[in-house]
C-alpha positions as CSV (number, residue, x, y, z in Angstrom):
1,X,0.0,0.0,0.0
2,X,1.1,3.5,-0.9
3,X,0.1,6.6,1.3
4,X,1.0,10.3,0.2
5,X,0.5,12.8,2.9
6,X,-3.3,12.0,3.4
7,X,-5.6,12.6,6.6
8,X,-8.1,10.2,7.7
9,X,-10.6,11.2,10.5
10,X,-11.0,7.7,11.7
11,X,-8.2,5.8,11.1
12,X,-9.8,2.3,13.0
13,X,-12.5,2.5,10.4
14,X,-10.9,2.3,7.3
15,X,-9.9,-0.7,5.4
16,X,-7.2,-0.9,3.1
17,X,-6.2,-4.1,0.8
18,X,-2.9,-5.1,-0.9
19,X,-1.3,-2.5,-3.6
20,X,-3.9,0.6,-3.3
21,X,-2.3,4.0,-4.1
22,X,-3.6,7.0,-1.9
23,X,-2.1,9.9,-3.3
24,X,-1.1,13.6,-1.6
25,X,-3.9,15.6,-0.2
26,X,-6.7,13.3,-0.2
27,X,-9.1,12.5,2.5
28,X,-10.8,9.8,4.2
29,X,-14.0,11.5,5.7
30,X,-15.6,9.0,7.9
31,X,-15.5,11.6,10.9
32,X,-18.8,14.1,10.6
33,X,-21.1,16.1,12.6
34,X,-24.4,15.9,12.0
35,X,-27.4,17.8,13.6
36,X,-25.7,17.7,16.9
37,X,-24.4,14.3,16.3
38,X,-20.7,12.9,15.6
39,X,-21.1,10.3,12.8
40,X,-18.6,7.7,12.6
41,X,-18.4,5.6,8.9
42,X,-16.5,2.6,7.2
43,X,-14.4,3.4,4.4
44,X,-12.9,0.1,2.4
45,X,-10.1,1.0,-0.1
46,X,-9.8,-2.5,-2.4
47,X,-6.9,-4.0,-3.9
48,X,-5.1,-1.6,-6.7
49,X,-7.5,0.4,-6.4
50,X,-6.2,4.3,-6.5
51,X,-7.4,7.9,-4.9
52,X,-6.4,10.5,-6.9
53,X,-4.9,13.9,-5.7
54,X,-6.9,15.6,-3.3
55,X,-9.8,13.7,-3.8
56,X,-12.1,12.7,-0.9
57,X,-13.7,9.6,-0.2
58,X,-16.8,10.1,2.5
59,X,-17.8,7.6,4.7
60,X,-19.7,4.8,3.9
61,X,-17.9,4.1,0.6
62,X,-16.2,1.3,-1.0
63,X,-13.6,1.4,-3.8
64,X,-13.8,-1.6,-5.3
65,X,-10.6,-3.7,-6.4
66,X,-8.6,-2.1,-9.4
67,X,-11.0,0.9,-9.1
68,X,-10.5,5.0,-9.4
69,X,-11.4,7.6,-7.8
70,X,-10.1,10.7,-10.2
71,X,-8.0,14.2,-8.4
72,X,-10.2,16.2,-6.7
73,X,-13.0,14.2,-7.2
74,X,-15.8,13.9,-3.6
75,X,-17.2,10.9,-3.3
76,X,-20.2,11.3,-1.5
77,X,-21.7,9.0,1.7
78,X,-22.5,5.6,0.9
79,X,-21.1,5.4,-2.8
80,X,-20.1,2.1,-3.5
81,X,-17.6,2.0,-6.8
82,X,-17.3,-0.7,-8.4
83,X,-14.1,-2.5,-10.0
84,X,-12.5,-0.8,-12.7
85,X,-14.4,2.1,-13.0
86,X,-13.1,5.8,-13.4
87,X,-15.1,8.6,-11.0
88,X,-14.6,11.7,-11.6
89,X,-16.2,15.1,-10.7
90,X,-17.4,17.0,-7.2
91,X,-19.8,15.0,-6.1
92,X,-18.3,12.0,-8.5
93,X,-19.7,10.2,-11.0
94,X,-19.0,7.5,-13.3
95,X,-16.4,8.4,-16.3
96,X,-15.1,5.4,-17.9
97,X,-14.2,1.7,-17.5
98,X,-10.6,1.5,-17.0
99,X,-8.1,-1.1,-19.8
100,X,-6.6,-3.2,-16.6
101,X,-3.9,-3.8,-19.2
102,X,-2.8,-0.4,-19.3
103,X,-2.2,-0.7,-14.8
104,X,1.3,-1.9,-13.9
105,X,1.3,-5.5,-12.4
106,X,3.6,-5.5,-9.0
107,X,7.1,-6.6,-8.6
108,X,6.7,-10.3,-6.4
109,X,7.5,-9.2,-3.0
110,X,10.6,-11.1,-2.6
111,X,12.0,-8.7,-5.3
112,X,12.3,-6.1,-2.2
113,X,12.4,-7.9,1.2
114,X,10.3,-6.0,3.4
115,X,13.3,-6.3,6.4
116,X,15.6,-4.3,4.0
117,X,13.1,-2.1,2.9
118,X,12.2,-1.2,6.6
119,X,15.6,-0.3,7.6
120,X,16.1,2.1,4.7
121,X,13.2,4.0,5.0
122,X,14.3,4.1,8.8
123,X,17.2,5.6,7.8
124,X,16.1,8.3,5.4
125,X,13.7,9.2,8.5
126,X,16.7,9.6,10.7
127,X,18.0,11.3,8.1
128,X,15.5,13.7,8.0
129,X,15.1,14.1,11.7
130,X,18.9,15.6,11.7
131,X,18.8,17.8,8.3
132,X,15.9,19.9,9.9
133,X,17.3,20.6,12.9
134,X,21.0,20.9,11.3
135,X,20.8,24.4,10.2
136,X,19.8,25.7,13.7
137,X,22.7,24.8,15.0
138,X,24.3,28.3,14.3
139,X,21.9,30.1,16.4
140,X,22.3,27.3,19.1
141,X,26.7,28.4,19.2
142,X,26.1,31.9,18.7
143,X,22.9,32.0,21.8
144,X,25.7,30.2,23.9
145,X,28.5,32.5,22.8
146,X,26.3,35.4,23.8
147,X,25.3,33.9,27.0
148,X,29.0,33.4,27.7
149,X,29.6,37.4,27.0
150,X,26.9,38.9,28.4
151,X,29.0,42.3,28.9
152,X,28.2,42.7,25.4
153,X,24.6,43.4,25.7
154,X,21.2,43.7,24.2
155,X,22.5,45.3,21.1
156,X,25.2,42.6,20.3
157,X,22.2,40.2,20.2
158,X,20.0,42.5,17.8
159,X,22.6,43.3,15.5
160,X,23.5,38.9,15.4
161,X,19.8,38.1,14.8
162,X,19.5,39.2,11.2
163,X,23.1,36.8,10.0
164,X,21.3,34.4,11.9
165,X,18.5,34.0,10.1
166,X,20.0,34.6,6.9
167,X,22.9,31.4,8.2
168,X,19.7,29.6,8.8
169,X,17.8,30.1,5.4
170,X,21.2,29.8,3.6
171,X,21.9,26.1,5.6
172,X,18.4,24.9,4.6
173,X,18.8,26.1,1.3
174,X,21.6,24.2,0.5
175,X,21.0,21.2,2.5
176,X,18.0,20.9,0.0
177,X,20.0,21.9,-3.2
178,X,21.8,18.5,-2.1
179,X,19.4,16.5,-2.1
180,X,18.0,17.5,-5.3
181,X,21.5,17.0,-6.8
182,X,23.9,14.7,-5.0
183,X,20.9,12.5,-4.0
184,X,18.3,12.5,-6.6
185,X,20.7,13.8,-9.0
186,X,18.9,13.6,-12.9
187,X,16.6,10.6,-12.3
188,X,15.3,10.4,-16.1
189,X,11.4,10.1,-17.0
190,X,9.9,6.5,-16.9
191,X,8.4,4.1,-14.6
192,X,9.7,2.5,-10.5
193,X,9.2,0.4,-8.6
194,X,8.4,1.8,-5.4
195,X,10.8,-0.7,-3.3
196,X,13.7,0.4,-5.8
197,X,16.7,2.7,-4.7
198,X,15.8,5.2,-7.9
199,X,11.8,5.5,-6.1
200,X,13.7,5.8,-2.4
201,X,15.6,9.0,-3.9
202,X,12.7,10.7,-5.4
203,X,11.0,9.9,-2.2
204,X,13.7,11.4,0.1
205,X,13.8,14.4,-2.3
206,X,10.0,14.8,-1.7
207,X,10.3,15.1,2.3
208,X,13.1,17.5,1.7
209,X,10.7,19.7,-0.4
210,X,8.2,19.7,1.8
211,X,9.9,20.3,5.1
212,X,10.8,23.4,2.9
213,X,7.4,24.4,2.2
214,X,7.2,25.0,6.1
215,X,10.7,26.2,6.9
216,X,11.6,28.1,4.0
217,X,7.6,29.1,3.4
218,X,8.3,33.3,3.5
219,X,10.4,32.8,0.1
220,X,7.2,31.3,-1.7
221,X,5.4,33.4,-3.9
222,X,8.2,36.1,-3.8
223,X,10.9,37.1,-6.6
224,X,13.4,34.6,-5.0
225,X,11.7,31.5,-5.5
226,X,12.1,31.6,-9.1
227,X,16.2,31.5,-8.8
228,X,15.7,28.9,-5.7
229,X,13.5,26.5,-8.9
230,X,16.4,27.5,-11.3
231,X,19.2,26.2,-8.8
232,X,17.0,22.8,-8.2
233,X,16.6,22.6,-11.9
234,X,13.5,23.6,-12.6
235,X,13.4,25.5,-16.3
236,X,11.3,28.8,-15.7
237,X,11.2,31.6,-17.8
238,X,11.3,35.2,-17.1
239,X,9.1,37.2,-15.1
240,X,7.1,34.2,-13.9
241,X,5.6,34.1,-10.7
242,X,5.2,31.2,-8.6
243,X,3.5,30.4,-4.5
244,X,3.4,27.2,-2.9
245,X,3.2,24.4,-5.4
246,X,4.1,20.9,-4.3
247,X,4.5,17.5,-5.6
248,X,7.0,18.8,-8.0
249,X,9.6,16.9,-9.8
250,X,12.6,19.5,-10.8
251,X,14.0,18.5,-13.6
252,X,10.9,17.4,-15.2
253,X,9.2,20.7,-15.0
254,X,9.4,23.4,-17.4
255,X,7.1,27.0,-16.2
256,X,7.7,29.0,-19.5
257,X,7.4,32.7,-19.6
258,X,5.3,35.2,-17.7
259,X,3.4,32.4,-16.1
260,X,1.4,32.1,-12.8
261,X,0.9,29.4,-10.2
262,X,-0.9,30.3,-7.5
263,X,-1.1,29.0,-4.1
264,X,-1.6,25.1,-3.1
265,X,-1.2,23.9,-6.5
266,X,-0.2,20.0,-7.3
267,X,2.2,20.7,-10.0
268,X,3.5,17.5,-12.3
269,X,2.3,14.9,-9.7
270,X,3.7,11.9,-10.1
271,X,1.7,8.5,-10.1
272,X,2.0,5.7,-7.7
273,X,0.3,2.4,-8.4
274,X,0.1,-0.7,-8.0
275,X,3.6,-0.6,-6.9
276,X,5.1,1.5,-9.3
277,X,6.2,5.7,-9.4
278,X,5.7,7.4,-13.1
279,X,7.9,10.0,-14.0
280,X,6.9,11.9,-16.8
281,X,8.0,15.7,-18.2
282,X,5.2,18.5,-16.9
283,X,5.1,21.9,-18.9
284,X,3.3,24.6,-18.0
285,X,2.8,27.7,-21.3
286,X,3.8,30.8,-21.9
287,X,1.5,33.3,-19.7
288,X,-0.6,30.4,-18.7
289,X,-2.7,30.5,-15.1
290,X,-3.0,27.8,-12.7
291,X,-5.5,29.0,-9.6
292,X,-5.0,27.9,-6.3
293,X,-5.5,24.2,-5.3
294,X,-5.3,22.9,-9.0
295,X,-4.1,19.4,-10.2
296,X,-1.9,19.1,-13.4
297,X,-1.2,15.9,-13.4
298,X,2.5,14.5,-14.2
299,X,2.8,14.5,-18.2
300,X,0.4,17.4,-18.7
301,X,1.2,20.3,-21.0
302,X,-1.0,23.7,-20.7
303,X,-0.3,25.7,-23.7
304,X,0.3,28.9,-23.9
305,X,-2.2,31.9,-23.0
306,X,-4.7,28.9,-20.9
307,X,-6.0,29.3,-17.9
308,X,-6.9,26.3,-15.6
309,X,-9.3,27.6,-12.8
310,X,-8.9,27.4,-8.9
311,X,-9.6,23.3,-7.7
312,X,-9.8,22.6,-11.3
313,X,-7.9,19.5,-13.1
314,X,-7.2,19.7,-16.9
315,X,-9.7,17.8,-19.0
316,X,-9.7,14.4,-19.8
317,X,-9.8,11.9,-23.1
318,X,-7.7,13.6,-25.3
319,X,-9.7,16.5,-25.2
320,X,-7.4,19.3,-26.3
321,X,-7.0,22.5,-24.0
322,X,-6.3,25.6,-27.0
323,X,-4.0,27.9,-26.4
324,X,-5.3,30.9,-24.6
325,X,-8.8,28.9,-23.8
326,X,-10.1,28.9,-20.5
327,X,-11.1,25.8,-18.5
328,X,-12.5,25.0,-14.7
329,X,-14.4,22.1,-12.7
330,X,-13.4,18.6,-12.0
331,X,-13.1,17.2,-14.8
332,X,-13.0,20.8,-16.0
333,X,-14.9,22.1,-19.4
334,X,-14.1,24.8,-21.6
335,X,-16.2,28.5,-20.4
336,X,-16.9,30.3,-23.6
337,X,-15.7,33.4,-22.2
338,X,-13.2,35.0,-20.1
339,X,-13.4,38.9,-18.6
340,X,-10.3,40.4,-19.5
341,X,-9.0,43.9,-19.1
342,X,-7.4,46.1,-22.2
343,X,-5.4,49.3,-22.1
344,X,-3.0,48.4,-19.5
345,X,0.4,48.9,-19.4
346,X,3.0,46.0,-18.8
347,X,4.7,48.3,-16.5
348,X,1.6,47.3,-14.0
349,X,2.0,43.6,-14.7
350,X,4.6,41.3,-16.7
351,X,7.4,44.0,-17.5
352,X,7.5,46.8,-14.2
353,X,10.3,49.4,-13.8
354,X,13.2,48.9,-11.7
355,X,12.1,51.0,-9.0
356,X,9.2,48.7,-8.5
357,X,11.0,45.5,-8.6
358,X,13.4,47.0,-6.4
359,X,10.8,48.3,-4.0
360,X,9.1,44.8,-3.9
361,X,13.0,43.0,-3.3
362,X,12.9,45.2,-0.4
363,X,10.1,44.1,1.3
364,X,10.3,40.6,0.4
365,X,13.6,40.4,2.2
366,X,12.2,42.4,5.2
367,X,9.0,39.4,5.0
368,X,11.6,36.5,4.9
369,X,14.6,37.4,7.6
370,X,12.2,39.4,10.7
371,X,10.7,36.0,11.4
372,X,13.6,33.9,12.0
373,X,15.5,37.2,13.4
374,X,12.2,37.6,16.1
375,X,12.6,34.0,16.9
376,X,16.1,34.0,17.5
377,X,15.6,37.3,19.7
378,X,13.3,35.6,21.7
C-alpha cells in the first residue's frame, strides 16, 4: 500500500487491501457532525484500487478492487464503486471503464524484502530528523556565545539576529539543493518500482521539499523562488511568478514565460500504483494560469495563453485545452468566455520598472529574515 500525505478522521474505520495508491492531499472523511451528532463511517479501499490527488472519499464508501477515484473528485456518503471504473467530478460520478492492461502489475514481494526495505526507509527518516534541525545549530553556538559574554549586551544580540536567520535560510537552502543533486541527481522520465533505490531518492527528495514548504515558506510566492527552482533545476522563464506548489519533480518541470501558479497547486504529480512511481515531463505555457488548489497531473502540458481555474484539473480523453482557452471544474470544461482587461500597461503587470522591482525586493527580504531574526531574539 502506498500513502501520500493523506488525513483520515477515523483511522480504525478504514480498510485498506494489498497494492492501493492513496495519493497527496486526499481525505478519508468518515468523521462528521451531523445535527448535533458525531457520525462515525467505514471506508474500504480495495486491492489496486487508487485515490487521486486531493480527492475525498466520504464515509460509507467502498472502492472496489482495481478501481478509481479521479483528483479532486468527492465521493459522497454511501457510494459504493465498483471495479475498474473511473469517478470523476465533485460529487463523482461514473467516467469510464478503466483497460486493466494499461495498470502496472507489482514486482513479487521477494524482489524487495520487506526487512531491508524497513531499515532504509528508517534511515532516510533519521535522516531527515537531523537535516531539519542541522541548520539551527548556528543560532544554538552563537545563543551560547552570547550567554558566555553577556558584557556585550542587548545590542550585540539584535545586531546577530539578522546573520542568523539569513545562516539559517542559507543552511536549509543548501541542504535541499543537495538532495536534489547529490541525491536525486537527474533521475530520467519513466516508470519504478516503489521498493527500488531510484523510487527511495525521489521519495527522500519529496520530504526534503516539503519540510521546505514550512521552513523556508516566507520565500514562496516572492521574486526569490524563481532563482531557488532554477538552482534545483526547474526550467522557468522570465518574469514568472510562482507560490506554494508541491509534488514537483525538478528536472521534469518546465514553467515558461510570464506564467502564474498560485497558491496550493499540485504541480506535475507523479503517479504511484500498483507498486510503481511514473515520472513523466510536466510543462506549464507561456502566460498560462494555474489557480489555487489545482491538479496538473504528471505528463500534462498547458499551452500557452490557458487558464486552468482554482480546484480545477485539466480535461480528460484527449480532449485538447487551446492555447489561450479557459477551463475549470473537476473534470473541468471549456467556459466560452473570459473577462479580461485592455489598455494596460505592462509596466503594472509582466514588464514593471526597476524601481518597482526593487521596492518589492525590499520588502520581500524584510518578510523573509524578521521572522527567524524575532525567533532567534526571543
Amino acid at each position: 500500500v502506498d500513502f501520500g500525505d493523506m488525513n483520515i478522521d477515523a483511522e480504525d474505520l478504514v480498510d485498506i487491501d494489498d497494492f492501493a495508491s492513496l495519493s497527496a492531499k486526499c481525505i478519508l472523511d468518515n468523521a462528521r457532525i451531523e445535527n448535533g451528532f458525531l457520525k462515525l463511517r467505514k471506508i474500504s479501499i480495495g486491492e489496486h484500487a487508487y485515490i487521486g490527488t486531493s480527492a475525498v472519499v466520504s464515509g460509507g464508501c467502498e472502492v472496489k478492487a482495481w478501481a478509481e477515484v479521479g483528483d479532486l473528485a468527492s465521493v459522497t456518503a454511501g457510494k459504493i464503486i465498483p471495479g475498474g471504473e473511473l469517478w470523476l467530478g465533485s460529487p463523482a460520478k461514473f467516467a469510464k471503464h478503466l483497460n486493466l492492461a494499461e495498470i502496472p502489475k507489482p514486482l513479487p514481494a521477494k524482489e524487495f524484502p520487506a526487512k531491508i526495505l524497513n531499515l532504509k526507509y528508517a534511515a532516510i527518516l533519521g535522516a531527515l530528523a537531523v537535516l531539519s534541525v542541522a541548520p539551527m545549530l548556528p543560532m544554538y553556538f552563537s545563543i551560547t556565545w552570547l550567554e558566555e559574554n553577556a558584557e556585550l549586551g542587548t545590542l550585540a544580540a539584535i545586531s546577530l539576529a539578522p546573520l542568523m536567520a539569513m545562516a539559517f535560510l542559507a543552511l536549509f537552502t543548501l541542504e535541499l539543493w543537495v538532495a536534489r543533486w547529490i541525491v536525486l541527481r537527474r533521475l530520467p522520465a519513466g516508470r519504478y518500482a516503489i521498493g527500488s533505490n531510484e523510487y527511495l531518492r525521489k521519495w527522500f527528495t519529496d520530504q526534503m521539499s516539503e519540510i521546505a514548504l514550512t521552513v523556508l515558506q516566507p520565500i514562496y510566492a516572492s521574486l526569490y523562488l524563481p532563482f531557488l527552482y532554477r538552482a534545483l533545476g526547474v526550467k522557468i522563464g522570465k518574469r514568472s511568478e510562482i507560490s506554494t506548489t508541491s509534488s514537483i519533480t525538478y528536472h521534469l518541470l518546465e514553467i515558461s514565460e510570464e506564467a502564474f501558479v498560485a497558491d496550493m497547486v499540485q504541480l506535475g504529480d507523479s503517479q504511484i500504483r500498483s507498486g510503481w512511481i511514473t515520472l513523466k515531463h510536466t510543462k506549464v505555457g507561456r502566460s498560462t494560469f494555474i489557480g489555487n488548489a489545482a491538479v496538473v497531473p504528471d505528463g500534462y502540458s498547458l499551452p500557452d495563453g490557458s487558464l486552468l481555474g482554482v480546484l480545477s484539473t485539466p480535461p480528460i480523453d484527449g480532449e485538447v485545452i487551446e492555447p489561450g482557452s479557459t477551463w475549470l471544474g473537476v473534470p473541468s470544461a471549456r467556459l466560452p468566455r473570459r473577462e479580461s482587461w485592455k489598455n494596460i500597461s505592462d509596466s503594472l503587470t509582466y514588464k514593471p520598472k526597476w524601481q518597482q522591482i526593487a521596492g518589492r525586493l525590499t520588502v520581500e527580504t524584510l518578510r523573509i529574515i524578521f521572522p527567524f531574526t524575532i525567533i532567534f531574539l526571543l
